[in-house]
C-alpha positions as CSV (number, residue, x, y, z in Angstrom):
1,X,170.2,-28.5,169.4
2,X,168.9,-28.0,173.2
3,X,169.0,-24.3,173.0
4,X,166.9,-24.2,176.8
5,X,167.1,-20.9,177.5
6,X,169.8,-17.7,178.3
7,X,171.8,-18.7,181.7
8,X,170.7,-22.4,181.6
9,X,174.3,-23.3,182.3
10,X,174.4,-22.0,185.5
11,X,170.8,-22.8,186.4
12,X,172.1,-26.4,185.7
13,X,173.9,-27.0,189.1
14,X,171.1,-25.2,191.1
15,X,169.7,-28.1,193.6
16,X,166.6,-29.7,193.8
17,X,165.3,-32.1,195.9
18,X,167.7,-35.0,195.0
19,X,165.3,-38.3,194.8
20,X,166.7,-40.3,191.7
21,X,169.1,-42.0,193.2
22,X,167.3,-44.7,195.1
23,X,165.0,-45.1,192.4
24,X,168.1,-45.9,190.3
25,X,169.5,-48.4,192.7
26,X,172.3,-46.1,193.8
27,X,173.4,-44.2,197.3
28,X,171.9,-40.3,198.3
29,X,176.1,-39.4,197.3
30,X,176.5,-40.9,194.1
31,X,177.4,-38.9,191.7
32,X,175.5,-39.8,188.4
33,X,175.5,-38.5,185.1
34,X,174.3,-38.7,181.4
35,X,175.9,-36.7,178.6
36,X,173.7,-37.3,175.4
37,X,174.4,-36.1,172.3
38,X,171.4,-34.4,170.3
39,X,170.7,-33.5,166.7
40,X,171.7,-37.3,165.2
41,X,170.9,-36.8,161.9
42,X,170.8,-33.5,161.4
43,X,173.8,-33.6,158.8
44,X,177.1,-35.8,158.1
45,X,179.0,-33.9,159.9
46,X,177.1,-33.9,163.2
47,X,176.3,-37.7,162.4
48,X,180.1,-38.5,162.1
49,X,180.9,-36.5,165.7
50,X,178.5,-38.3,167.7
51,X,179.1,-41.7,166.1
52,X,183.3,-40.8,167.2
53,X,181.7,-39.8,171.0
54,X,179.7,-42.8,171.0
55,X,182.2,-45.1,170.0
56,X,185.8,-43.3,171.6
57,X,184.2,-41.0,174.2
58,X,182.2,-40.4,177.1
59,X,178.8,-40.1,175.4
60,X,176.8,-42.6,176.4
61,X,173.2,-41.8,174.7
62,X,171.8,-39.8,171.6
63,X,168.8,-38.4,170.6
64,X,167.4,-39.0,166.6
65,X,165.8,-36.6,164.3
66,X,163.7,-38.2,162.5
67,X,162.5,-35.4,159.9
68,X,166.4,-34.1,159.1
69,X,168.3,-35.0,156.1
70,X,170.7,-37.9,157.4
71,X,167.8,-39.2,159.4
72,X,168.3,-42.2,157.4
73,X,172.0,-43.0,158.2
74,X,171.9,-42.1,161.7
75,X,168.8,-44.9,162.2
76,X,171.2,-47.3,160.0
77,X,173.8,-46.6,162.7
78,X,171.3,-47.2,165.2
79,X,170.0,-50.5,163.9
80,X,173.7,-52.0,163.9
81,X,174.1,-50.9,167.3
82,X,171.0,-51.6,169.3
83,X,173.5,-51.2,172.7
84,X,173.0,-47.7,172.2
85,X,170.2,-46.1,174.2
86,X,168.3,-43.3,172.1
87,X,165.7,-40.9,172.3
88,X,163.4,-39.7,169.8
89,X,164.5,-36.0,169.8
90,X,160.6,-34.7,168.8
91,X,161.6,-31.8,166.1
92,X,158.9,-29.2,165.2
93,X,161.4,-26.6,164.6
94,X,164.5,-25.5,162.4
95,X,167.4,-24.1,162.9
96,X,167.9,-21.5,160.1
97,X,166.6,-20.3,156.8
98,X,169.3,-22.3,154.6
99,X,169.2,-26.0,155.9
100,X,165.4,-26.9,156.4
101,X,163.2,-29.9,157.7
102,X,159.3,-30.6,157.6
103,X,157.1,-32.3,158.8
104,X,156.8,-36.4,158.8
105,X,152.8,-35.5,158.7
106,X,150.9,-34.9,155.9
107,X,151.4,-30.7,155.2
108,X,147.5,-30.9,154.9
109,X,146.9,-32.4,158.4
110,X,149.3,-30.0,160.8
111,X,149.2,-26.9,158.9
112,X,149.7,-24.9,162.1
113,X,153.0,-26.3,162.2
114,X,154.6,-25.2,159.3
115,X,155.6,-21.9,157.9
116,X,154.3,-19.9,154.0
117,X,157.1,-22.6,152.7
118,X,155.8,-25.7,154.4
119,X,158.4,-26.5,156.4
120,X,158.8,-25.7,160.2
121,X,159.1,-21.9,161.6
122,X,163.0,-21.8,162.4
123,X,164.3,-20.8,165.4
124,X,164.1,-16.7,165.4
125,X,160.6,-17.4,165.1
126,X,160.0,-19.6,167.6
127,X,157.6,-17.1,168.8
128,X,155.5,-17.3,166.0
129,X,155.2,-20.9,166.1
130,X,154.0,-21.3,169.7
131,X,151.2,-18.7,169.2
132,X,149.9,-20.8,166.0
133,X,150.5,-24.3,166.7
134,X,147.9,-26.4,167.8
135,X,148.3,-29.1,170.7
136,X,146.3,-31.6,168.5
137,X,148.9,-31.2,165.5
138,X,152.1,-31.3,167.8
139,X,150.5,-34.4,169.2
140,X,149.9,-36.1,165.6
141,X,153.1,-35.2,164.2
142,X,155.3,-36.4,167.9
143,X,153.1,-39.6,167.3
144,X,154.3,-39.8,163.4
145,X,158.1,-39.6,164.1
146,X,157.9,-41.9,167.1
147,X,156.0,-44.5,164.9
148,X,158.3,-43.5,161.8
149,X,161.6,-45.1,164.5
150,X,159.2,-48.1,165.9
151,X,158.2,-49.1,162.1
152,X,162.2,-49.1,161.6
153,X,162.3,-51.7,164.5
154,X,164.5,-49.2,166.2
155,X,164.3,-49.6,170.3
156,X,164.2,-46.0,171.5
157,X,164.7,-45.6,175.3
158,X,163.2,-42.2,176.0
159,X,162.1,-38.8,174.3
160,X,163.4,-35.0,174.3
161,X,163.1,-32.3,172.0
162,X,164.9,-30.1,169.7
163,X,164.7,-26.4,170.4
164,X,161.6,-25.8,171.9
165,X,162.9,-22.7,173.7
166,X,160.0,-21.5,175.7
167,X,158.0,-25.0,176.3
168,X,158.2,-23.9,180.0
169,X,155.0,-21.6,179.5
170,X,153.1,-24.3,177.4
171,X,152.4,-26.9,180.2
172,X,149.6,-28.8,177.8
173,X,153.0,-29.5,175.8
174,X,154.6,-30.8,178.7
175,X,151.8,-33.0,179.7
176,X,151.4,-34.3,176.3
177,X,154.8,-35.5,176.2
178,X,154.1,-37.3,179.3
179,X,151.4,-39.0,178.1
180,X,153.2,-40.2,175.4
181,X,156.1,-41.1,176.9
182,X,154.0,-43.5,179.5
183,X,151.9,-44.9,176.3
184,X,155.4,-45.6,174.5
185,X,156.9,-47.3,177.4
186,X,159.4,-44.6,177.3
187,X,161.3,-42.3,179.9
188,X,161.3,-38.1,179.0
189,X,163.8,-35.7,179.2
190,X,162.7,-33.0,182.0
191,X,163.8,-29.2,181.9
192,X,163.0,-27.0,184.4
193,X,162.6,-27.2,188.1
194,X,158.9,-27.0,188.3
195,X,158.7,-29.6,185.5
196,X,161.5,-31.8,187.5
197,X,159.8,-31.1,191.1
198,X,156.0,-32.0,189.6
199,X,157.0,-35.6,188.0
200,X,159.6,-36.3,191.0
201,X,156.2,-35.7,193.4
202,X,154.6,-38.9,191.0
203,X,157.1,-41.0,192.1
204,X,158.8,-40.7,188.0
205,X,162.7,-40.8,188.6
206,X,164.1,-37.5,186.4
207,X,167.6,-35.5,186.6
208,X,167.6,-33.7,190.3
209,X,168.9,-30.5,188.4
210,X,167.8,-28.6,185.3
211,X,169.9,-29.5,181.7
212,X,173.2,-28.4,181.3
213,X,172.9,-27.2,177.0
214,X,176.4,-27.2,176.0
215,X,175.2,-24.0,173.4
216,X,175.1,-21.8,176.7
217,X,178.4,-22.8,177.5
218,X,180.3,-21.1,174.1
219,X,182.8,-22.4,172.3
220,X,185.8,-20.2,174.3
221,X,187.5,-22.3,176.5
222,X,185.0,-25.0,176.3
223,X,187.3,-27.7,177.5
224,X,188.4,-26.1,181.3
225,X,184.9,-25.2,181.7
226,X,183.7,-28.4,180.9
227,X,186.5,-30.3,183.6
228,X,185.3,-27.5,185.9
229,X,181.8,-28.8,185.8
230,X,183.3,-32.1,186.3
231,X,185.5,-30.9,189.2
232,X,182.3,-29.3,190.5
233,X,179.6,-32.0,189.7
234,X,177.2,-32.6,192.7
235,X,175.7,-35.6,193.8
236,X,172.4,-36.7,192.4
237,X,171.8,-37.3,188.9
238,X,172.9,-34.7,186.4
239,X,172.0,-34.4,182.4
240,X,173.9,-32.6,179.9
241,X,172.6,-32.1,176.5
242,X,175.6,-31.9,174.1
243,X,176.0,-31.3,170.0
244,X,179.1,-32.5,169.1
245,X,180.1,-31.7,165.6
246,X,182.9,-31.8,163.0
247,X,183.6,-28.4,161.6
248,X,183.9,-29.2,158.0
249,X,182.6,-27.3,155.0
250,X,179.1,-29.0,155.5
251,X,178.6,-28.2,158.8
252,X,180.6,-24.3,158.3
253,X,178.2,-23.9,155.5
254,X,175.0,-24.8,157.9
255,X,176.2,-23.1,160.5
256,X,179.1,-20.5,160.0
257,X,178.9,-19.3,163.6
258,X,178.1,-22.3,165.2
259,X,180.2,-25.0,164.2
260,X,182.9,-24.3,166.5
261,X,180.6,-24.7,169.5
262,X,180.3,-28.5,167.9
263,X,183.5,-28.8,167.5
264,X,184.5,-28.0,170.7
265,X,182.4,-30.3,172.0
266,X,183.4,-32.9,170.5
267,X,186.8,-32.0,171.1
268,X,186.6,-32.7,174.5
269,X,183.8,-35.6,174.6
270,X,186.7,-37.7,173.1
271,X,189.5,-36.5,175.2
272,X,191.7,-38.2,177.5
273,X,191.3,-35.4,179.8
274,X,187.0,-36.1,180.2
275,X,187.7,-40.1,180.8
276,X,190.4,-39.0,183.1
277,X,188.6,-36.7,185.5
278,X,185.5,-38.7,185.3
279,X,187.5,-41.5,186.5
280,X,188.9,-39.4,189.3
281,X,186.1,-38.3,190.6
282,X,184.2,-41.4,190.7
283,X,181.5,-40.0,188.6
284,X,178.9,-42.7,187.4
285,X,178.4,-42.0,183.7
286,X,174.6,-43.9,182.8
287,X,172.3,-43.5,179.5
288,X,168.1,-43.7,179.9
289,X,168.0,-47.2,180.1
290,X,168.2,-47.4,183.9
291,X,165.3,-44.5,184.2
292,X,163.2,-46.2,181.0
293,X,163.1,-49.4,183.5
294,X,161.4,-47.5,186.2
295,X,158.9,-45.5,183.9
296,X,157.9,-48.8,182.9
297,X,157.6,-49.9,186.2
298,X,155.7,-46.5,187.5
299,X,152.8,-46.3,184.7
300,X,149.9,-48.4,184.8
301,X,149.4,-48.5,180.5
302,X,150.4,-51.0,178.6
303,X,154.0,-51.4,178.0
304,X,154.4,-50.9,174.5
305,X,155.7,-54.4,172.0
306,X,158.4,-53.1,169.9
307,X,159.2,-54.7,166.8
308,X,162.3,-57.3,166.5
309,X,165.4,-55.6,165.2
310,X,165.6,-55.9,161.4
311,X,168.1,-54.4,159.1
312,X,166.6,-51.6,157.6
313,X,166.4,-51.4,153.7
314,X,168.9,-48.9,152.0
């Protein structure tokens, strides 16, 4: 779950300057987009939706939460499809007080991290959190789930983050990611226009516009808002974050008011209607392997040696 900020979704479509495109091999018009899918792993019933908008839709990248329940089947998924470009969707937070998730870490080593139940702060207190947590911990556990996926022989392609609702006024966050992402041979997700404007400046090809969060959009006429922003989709490269999901008992019982924001989503991620406009509009649908490749190129570190693919264990 993206969960930016209130009025992301129209912030989304508001320009910058548009410099991806060369770096991507691809003329000043084109127009380019990604529609990832967070929160793999979170439950079955989220796993099952993006695995359907993976396989029959217009998904064409996921992000992987490494310290959620179905973790495990999501990175089996992952490791009989290595086609699929990934991130590593860094998760210091929950989502509510019935379905929780802690740290990979040791408790003992990031206690500013966790909550009096030892397990992250959930979203309504995502206040909280950010006045506790300390940049060394966030940087130990981010390190522990990345190395959790490389040690799985799992090839991510970039990193995001799951909820982090008010990163924009932590900017040591931001430029920790950064780090990481150059020392993991990795792209990053980039929110925000500053953010986008300040790594566009280093020469780091990024979305020319801030993240579309499919939460912001509702679930009420998701689908003719969605071919709207289609319709309406300007050139330059374009992210949206989506969470498709199935609304079965699982995920109703998770998320009772939620759920049919996932299903709409992935109502219309497998649609005829999205291949169709896409189509029609000439949009370029890409995942982060094309920006990974120019990360790689950009930094001056070490490219980091992944592991062969192996099957992982059950």
């Amino acid at each position: 779950m993206q969960r930016l900020s209130a009025g992301q979704g129209q912030e989304a479509c508001m320009p910058v300057n548009r410099r991806t495109n060369p770096h991507l091999g691809y003329p000043d018009d084109a127009r380019l987009l990604i529609i990832n899918a967070d929160d793999f792993g979170m439950c079955h019933a989220v796993n099952q939706a993006i695995i359907g908008t993976l396989q029959e839709g217009v998904v064409r990248s996921t992000s992987l939460m490494v310290p959620c329940p179905w973790y495990l089947h999501a990175a089996h998924f992952l490791a009989d499809h290595p086609e699929i470009s990934f991130a590593i969707h860094l998760t210091v937070i929950g989502d509510g007080a019935i379905y929780r998730w802690g740290p990979v870490t040791p408790h003992d080593r990031v206690p500013s991290l966790v909550d009096e139940t030892g397990r992250f702060y959930i979203f309504d207190r995502m206040a909280e959190f950010f006045a506790r947590a300390r940049l060394d911990e966030l940087e130990w556990e981010f390190r522990s789930q990345i190395e959790v996926v490389l040690a799985a022989g799992l090839r991510p392609t970039h990193l995001d983050w799951h909820s982090l609702r008010i990163i924009g006024g932590r900017p040591d966050i931001h430029d920790m990611m950064f780090r990481l992402a150059r020392e993991y041979g990795l792209a990053l997700r980039v929110a925000g226009r500053s953010w986008i404007e300040t790594l566009q400046g280093r020469g780091f090809p990024t979305n020319d516009y801030d993240i579309l969060d499919s939460y912001g959009l509702g679930a009420t006429d998701k689908a003719a808002r969605y071919a709207h922003l289609l319709r309406e989709l300007p050139a330059g490269l374009s992210e949206w974050a989506v969470h498709p999901g199935l609304d079965t008992p699982e995920l109703l019982a998770i998320e009772p008011g939620d759920a049919r924001i996932r299903q709409a989503d992935y109502d219309f991620l497998i649609s005829q209607q999205a291949k169709d406009i896409i189509r029609e509009e000439g949009i370029i649908l890409l995942d982060y392997r094309a920006l990974q490749a120019v990360w790689r190129e950009k930094t001056s570190l070490p490219i980091v040696s992944f592991a062969p693919l192996q099957k992982m264990s059950s």
